[in-house]
N, C-alpha and C positions, 0 to 999 in steps of 0.2 A: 504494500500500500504506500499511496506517494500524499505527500501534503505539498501544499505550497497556494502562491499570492497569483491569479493569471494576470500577464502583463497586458491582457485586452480590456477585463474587467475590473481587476482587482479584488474580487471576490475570493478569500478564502477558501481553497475547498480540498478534498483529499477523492483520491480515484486509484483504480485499480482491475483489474482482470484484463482479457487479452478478448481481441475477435472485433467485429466490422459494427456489432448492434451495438447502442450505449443506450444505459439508465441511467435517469437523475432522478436521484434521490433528493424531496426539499421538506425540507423542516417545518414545524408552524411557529408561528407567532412567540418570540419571548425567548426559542430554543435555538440548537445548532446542529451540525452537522452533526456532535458527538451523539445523536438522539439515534441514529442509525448505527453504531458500531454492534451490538449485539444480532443485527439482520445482516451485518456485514459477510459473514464465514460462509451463510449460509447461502448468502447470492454469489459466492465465490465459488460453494462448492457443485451448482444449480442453472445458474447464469451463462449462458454461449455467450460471452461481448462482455463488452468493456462497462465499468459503473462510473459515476462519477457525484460525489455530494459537495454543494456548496455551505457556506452561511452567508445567508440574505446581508442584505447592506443595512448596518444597521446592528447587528446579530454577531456572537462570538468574538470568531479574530482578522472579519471583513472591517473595509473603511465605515465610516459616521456619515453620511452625508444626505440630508436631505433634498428631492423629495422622496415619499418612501409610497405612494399606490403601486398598487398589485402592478398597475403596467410597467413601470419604473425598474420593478424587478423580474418582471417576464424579461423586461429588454437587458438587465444585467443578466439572468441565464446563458440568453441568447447572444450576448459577445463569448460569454465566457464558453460558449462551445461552437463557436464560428469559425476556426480553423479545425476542429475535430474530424480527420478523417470521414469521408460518405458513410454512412448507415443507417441504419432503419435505430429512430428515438423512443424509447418508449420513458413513461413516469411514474413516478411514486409520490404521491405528496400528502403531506397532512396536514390537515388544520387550513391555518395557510396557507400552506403549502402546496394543499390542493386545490387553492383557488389561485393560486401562482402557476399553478405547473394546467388549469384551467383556460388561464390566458397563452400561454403559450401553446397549449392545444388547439385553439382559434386559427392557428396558423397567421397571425398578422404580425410576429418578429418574428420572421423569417424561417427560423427550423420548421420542419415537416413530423409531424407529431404520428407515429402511428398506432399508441396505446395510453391510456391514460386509467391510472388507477387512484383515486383521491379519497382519502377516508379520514372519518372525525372530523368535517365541513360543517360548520355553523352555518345552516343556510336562510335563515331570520333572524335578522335583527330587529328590534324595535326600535321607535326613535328616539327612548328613553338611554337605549344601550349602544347607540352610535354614539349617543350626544355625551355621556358617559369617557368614552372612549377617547373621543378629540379632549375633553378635559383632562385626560388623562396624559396625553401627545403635548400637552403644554405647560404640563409639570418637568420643572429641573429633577435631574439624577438625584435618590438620592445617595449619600458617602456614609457608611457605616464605620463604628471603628474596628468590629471585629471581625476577621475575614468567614470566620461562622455565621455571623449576620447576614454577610451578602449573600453567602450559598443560599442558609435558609429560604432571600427572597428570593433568589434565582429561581429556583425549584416549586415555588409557590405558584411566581408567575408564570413557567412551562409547564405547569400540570404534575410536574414530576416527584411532588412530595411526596413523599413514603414508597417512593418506585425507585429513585436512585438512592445509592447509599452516597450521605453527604458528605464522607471523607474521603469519597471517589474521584480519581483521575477527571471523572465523566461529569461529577458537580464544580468542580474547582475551573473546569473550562469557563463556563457560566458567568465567570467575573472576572473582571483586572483590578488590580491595585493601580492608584495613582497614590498622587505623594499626602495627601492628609486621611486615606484610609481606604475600602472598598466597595466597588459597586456592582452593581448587573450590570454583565457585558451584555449591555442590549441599548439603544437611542431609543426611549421613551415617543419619540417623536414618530418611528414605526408605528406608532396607534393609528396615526393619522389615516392611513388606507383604508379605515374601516367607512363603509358608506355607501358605495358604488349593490347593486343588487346581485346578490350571488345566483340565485337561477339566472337570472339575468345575462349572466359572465356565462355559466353553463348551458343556455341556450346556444350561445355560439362555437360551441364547441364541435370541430368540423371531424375530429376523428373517433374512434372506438373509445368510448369513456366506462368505467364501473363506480360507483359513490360505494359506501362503505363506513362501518363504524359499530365500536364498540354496544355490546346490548346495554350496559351501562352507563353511556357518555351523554353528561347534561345536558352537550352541546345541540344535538340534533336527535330525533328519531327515526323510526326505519321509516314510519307514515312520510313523513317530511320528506325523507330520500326517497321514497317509492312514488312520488310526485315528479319526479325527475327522472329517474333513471329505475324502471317497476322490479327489477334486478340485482336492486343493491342488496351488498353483504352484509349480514349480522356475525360481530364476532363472538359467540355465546362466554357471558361472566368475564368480558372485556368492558373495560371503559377509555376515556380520552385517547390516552397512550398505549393504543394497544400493542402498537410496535416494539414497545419497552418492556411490558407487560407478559410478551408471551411471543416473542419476536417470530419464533418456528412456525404456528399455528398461523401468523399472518401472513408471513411471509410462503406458504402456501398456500394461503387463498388464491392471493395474488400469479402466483405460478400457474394456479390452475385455472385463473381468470383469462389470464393472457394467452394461457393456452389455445382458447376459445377464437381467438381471431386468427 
């Protein structure tokens, strides 16, 4: 497995496996790349092609920079795999991530998308909980003194509490020190995407799409998904993170989703 900075995007990301197909793997809201290392073995050992995971801009150990809408980061994807050898794209995205990797399934920044699997999709908002959100987008960082402090809110804000062990590799990514103490490695300012209508976004999605999500995830129900897509997955005594959660169990759904096409 390779890490590094791409010098088209800048985008943080780590990739690995050999062959012509690539998957992008994209995180949701708050989280990073490290949210896939546990599905990583298993699309290595699974996988004909190449993977590849970023962290959104905004997110881990990518640049700061605002604006941060969903298209913003579709078009960061899509430099950052704009010289990648020809092959067939397929996606993985959550939360988020699956309304990032959404946009990009549209086919309108440029890559040719020919599978798309998005799960854990918040697909209503209210306008109490957009409006929420941008208030949230224009709160300063805040700096904790103890570097346990900031895991703790890392892990709160990605869903991840009581799923990552917080003296893990995998929590400590979550934040950076600066010089009076630590924070979420995350720009609060990322809130700001939220708004635009997510069937919406999914309506134009031009290739083979699956929605998906844990039987126990707040965020959305199958009713909700089966309004969209009459075929989405339940992942039974999953919630949010189910990729964390039980990474084998999803990461063959997904196999055998994509099988399908």
């Amino acid at each position: 497995m390779q890490s590094d900075a791409s010098e088209v995007s800048n985008l943080w990301h780590s990739r690995g496996g050999e062959g012509d197909s690539l998957l992008l793997l994209l995180h949701g809201l708050g989280a990073n790349a490290s949210v896939w290392d546990r599905m990583i073995p298993l699309i290595e050992k699974s996988w004909d092609g190449r993977w590849l995971a970023p962290d959104f801009r905004g997110h881990g150990r990518s640049f700061c920079r605002s604006p941060y809408g969903f298209g913003v980061h579709a078009a960061d994807v899509a430099a950052l795999i704009r010289d990648e050898r020809p092959g067939a794209v397929s996606i993985v995205g959550h939360s988020f991530g699956g309304v990032v990797g959404a946009m990009l399934a549209t086919g309108w920044f440029g890559p040719q998308i020919v599978r798309l699997f998005s799960f854990g999709v918040k697909l209503n908002w209210s306008t109490s909980e957009i409006a929420k959100s941008h208030e949230i987008s224009r709160k300063p960082a805040r700096t904790f003194a103890e570097k346990s402090e900031a895991i703790d809110r890392y892990l709160k804000i990605s869903g991840l509490f009581g799923i990552v062990d917080p003296h893990s590799v995998e929590a400590a990514i979550g934040i950076r020190q600066i010089e009076s103490g630590y924070q979420v490695a995350m720009d609060s300012r990322a809130f700001e995407a939220v708004g635009p209508s997510i069937p919406g976004v999914f309506s134009q999605v031009s290739s083979w799409f699956r929605l998906a999500a844990g039987e126990n995830d707040p965020m959305v129900t199958a009713g909700e998904m089966r309004q969209i897509d009459r075929n989405a997955v339940v992942f039974s005594g999953l919630g949010h993170n189910a990729h964390c959660e039980k990474a084998d169990a999803v990461w063959r759904a997904i196999s055998e989703e994509f099988a399908r096409v």
